[in-house]
C-alpha positions in Angstrom: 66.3 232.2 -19.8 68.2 230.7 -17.2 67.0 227.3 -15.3 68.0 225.6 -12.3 67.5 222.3 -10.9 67.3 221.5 -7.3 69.8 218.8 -6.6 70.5 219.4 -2.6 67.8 217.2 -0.6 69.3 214.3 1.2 66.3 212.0 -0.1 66.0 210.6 3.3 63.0 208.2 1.8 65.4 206.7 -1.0 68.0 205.2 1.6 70.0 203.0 1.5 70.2 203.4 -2.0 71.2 207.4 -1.3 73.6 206.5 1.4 76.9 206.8 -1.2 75.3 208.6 -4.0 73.1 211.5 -4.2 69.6 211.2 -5.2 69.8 213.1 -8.8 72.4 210.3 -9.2 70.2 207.3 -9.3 69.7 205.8 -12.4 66.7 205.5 -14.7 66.7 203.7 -17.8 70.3 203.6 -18.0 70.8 207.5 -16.8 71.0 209.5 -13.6 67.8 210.8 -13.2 69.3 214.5 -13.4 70.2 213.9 -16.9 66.5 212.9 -18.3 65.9 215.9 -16.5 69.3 218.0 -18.0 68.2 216.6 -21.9 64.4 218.0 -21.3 66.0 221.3 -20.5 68.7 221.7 -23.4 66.0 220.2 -26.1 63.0 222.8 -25.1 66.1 225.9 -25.3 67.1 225.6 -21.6 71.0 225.2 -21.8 72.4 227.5 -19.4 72.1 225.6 -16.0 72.3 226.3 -12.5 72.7 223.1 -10.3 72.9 223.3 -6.3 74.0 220.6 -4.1 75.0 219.1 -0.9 76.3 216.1 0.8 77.9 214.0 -1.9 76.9 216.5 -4.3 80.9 216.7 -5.7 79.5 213.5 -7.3 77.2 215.5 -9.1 79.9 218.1 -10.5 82.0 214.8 -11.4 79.2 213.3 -13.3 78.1 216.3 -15.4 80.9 218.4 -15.6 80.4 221.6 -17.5 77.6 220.1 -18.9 79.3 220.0 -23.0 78.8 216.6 -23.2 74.6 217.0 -22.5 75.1 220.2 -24.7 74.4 222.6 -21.7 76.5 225.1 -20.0 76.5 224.2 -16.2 76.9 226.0 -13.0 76.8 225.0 -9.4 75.6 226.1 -6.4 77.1 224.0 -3.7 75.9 224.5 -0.1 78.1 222.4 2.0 76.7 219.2 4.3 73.1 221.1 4.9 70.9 221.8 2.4 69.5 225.3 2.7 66.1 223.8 1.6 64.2 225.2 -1.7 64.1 229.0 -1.1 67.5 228.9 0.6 69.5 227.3 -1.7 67.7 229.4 -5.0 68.9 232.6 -2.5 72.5 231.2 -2.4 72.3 231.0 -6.0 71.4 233.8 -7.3 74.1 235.5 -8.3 74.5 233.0 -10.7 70.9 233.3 -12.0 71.1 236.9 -13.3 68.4 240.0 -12.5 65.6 238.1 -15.1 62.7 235.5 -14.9 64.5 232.2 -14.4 63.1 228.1 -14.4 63.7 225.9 -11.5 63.2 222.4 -11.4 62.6 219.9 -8.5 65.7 217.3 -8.9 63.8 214.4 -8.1 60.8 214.8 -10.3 60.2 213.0 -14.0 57.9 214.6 -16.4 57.2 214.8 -20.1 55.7 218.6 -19.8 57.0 220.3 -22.4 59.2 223.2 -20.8 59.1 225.3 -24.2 55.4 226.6 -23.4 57.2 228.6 -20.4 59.6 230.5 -22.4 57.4 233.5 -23.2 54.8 233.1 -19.7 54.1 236.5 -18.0 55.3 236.3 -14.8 54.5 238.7 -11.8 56.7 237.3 -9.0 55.9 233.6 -9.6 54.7 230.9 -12.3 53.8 228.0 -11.2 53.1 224.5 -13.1 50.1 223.0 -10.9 49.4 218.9 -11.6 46.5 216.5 -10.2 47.1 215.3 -6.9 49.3 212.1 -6.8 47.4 209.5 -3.9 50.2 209.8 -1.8 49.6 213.8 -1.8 45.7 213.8 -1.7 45.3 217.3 -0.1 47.0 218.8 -3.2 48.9 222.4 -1.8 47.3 225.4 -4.4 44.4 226.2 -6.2 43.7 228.0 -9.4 41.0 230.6 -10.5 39.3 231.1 -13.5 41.7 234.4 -14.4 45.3 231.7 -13.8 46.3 233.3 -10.8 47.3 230.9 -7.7 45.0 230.7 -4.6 45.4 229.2 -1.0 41.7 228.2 -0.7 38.9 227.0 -2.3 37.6 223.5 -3.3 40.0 222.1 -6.2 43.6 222.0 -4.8 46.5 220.8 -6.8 49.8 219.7 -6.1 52.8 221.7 -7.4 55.0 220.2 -9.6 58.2 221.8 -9.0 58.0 223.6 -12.0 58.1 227.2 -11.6 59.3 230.2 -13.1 60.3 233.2 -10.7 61.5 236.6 -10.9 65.0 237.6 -8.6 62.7 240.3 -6.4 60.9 237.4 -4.6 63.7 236.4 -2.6 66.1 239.6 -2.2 63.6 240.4 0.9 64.7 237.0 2.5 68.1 236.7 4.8 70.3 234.3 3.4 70.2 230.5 5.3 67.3 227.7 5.7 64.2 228.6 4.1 61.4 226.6 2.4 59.6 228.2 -0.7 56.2 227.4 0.3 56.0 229.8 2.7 57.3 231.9 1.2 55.1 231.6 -2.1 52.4 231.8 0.4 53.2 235.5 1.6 52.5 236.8 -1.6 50.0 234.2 -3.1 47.1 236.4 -1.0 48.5 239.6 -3.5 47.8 238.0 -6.6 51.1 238.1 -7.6 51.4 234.5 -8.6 50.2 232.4 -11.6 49.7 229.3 -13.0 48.7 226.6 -15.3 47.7 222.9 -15.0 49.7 220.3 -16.9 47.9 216.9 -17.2 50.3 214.7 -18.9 53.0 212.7 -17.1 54.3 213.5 -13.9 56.3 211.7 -11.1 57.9 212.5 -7.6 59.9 210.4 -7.3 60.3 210.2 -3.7 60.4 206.2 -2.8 62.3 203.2 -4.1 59.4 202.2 -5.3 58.7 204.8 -7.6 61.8 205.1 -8.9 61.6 201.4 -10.2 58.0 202.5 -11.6 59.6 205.2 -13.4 62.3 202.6 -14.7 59.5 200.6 -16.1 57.8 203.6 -17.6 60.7 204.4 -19.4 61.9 201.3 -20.5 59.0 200.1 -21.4 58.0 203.4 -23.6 61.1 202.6 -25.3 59.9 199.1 -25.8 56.5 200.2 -27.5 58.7 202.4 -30.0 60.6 199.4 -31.5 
């Protein structure tokens, strides 16, 4: 199975420090953040990569190159000086993704879920990985029903993770350009055509300066405890 990682938002909220670098770039514990992300992939069987970017994003291909030196095989999607946002830019990629079930990953999320368990998941049109609402996301965006199939009502909301598996035929209906995948999840969310599954281990967006120097902490500090 193919994966992709999201690497095109500006991460507007992260300036200055993502004036000169792109956000997948900023480093955590001694790595870009896209390469925490990059060794989760490889070590749970995920090596052939899909990577979309934007402005500054040649930093990105410079950084990782092919991808032998994380032991992954890496591809990129680049999409100029405007992102095409999440459902845009997996359209534009595509072709690169192949006709089965792939993985995408938010760029600017941390996470210790262990990306195996989605290796053999059923998937309709959509999978998604649902977590507890962060307090800067209280209103949570999906909820879940006793059968694991995603709903846009009901009491218990959760936030998605930006974990998700999908299959091609969700987004051949959609023109090429702009597009957000909420939406878009949400035209077909009322069919029952999308699952999921709630992960309650470690999880970060890491949207904010802020959090990006908790997540430094969390790492550096785990690697303390192991000494």
């Amino acid at each position: 199975m193919k994966a992709m990682i999201l690497a095109a938002g500006r991460g507007e909220r992260m300036r200055p420090l993502t004036d000169h670098i792109p956000k997948p770039l900023l480093s955590v514990a001694g790595k870009a953040l896209i390469e925490h992300t990059i060794n989760q992939l490889v070590a749970a069987g995920f090596s052939d990569i899909v990577i979309n970017h934007a402005r500054l994003g040649r930093q990105i291909e410079e950084k990782l190159g092919d991808g032998h030196r994380l032991d992954a095989h890496i591809s990129y999607s680049p999409e100029g000086e405007q992102a095409l946002e999440t459902a845009g830019g997996i359209i534009k990629a595509l072709p690169l993704l192949g006709d089965e079930v792939f993985l995408v990953v938010n760029g600017d999320i941390a996470t210790d879920f262990p990306f195996i368990l989605l290796k053999n998941v059923p998937v309709d049109l959509a999978h998604l990985v649902l977590v507890n609402n962060p307090m800067h996301h209280v209103q949570g965006d999906f909820g879940l029903d006793s059968a694991g199939i995603v709903v846009d009502n009901g009491t218990a909301r959760f936030t998605f993770s930006g974990i998700g598996l999908y299959r091609p035929e969700l987004f051949r209906s959609i023109p090429a350009g702009k597009s957000k995948l909420a939406p878009l999840l949400r035209l077909v969310i009322p069919e029952r055509r999308v699952s999921g599954q709630i992960f309650n281990g470690f999880w970060m967006d890491i949207g904010t300066p802020e959090r990006l120097q908790e997540l430094d902490f969390y790492y550096t500090q785990g690697e303390r405890d192991h000494e």
